[in-house]
C-alpha positions in Angstrom: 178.2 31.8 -57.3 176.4 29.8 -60.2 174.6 31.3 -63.1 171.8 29.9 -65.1 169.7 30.5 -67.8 166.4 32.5 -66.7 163.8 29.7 -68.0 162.7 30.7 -71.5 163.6 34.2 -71.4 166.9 34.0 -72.1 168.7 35.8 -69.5 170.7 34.6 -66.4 169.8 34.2 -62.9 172.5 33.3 -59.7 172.5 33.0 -56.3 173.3 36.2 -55.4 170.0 37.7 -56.7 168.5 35.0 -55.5 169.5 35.2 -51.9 168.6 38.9 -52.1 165.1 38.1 -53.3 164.6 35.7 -50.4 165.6 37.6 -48.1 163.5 40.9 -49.1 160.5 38.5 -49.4 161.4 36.8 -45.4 161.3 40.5 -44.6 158.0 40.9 -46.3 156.1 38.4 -44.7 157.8 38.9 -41.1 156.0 42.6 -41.7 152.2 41.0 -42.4 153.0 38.5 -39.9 153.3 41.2 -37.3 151.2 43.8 -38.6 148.1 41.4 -39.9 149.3 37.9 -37.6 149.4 36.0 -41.4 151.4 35.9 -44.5 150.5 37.5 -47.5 147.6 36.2 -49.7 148.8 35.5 -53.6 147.0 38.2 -54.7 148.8 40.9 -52.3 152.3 39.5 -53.8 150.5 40.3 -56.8 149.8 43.8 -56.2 153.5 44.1 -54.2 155.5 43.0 -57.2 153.5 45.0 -60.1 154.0 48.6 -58.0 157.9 47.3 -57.3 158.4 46.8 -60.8 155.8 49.1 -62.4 157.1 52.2 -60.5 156.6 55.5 -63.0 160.1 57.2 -61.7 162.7 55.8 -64.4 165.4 56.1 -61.0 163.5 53.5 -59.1 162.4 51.1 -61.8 163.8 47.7 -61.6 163.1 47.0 -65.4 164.3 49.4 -68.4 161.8 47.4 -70.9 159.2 49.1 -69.7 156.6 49.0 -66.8 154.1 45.6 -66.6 150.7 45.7 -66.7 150.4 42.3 -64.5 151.4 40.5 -62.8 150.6 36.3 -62.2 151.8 34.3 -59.7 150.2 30.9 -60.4 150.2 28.2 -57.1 151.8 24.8 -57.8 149.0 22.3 -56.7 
């Protein structure tokens, strides 16, 4: 598995994550695709990721730094 440097953050990323993330997000948006017939809007993924990682229950947080307050996904054009 390869490792890399986390963009500016300074921490490491690899496939393993990676392929984990993917595959929770596939799973994500085969669920609106069968509940809603589309994928989820930028702003849903928004509101998905800033509960996910801003749960209140220390057990469940993904995050020990705290809990965000946003979250900004930004479309390439």
């Amino acid at each position: 598995m390869g490792w890399w440097k986390a963009g500016e953050i300074g921490g490491v990323i690899g496939d393993e994550p990676l392929d984990v993330l993917g595959a929770a997000a596939s799973t994500v948006v085969k669920q609106y695709q069968r509940a809603f017939g589309r994928r989820p809007t930028i702003t849903e993924w928004e509101a998905l990721l800033r509960t996910v990682l801003g749960v209140e229950e220390p057990e469940y947080r993904c995050a020990e730094d705290g809990v965000p307050a946003e979250v900004h996904i930004t479309p390439r054009t």
